[in-house]
C-alpha positions in Angstrom: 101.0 131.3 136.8 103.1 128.3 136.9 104.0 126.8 140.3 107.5 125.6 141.1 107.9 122.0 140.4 105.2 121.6 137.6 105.3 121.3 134.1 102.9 122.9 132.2 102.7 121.6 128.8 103.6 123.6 125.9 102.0 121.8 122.6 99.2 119.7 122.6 99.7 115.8 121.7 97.7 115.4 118.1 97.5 111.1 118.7 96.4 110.7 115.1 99.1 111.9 113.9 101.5 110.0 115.7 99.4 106.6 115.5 98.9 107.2 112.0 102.8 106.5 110.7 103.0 103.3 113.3 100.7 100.8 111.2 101.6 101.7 108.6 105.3 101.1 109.2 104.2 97.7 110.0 102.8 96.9 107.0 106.0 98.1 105.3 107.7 96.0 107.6 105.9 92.9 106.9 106.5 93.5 103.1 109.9 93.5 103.9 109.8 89.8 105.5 108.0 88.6 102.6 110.4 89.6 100.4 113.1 88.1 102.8 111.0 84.7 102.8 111.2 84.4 99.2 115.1 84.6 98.7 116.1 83.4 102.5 113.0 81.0 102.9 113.5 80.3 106.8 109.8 79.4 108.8 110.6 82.6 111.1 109.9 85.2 108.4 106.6 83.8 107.6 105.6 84.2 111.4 107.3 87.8 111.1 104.8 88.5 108.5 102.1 87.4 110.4 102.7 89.3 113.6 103.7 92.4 112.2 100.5 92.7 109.5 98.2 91.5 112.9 100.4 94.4 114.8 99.0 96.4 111.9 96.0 95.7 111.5 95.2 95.6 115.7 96.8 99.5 115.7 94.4 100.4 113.2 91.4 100.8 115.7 92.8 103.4 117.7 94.6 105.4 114.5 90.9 105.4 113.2 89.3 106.5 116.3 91.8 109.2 116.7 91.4 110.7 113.4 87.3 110.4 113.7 88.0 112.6 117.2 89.9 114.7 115.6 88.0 115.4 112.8 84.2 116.0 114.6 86.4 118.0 117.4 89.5 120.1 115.3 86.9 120.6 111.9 83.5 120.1 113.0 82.8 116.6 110.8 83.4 119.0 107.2 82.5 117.0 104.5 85.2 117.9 102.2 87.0 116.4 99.4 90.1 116.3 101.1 88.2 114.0 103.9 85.4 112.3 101.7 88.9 110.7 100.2 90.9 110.2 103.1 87.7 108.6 104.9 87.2 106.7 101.7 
């Protein structure tokens, strides 16, 4: 029974899913500063590049934590194909 005043939450938060899309927007991202170094050529891109793909590449240890959680907790570590070539 809810209490007046408090929320209770209706959906769970799956993080995996939402850290998942972050990173790799970022890489995107950083391929679109390269591209914009090539034909603009100003320094500022280049150190775009480089923050964005270490943004990247630093959000990658949580998105893979998350998804190892979530796949020991939500399927019980199953070993297959679909995961064997995600993990992969």
């Amino acid at each position: 029974m809810d209490t007046p005043g408090r929320v209770t939450p209706r959906f769970k938060i799956h993080w995996h899913v939402l850290l998942i899309h972050f990173p790799i927007s970022l890489f995107a991202g950083a391929s679109g500063f390269q591209i914009l170094h090539l034909f603009i050529a100003p320094i500022s891109f280049e150190l775009a590049t480089n923050v964005t793909l270490l943004g990247g590449t630093i959000m990658m240890i949580p998105t893979t934590w998350t998804g190892w959680l979530t796949w020991k907790k939500n399927y019980k570590g199953a070993k297959i194909m679909l995961f064997k070539r995600k993990i992969g």
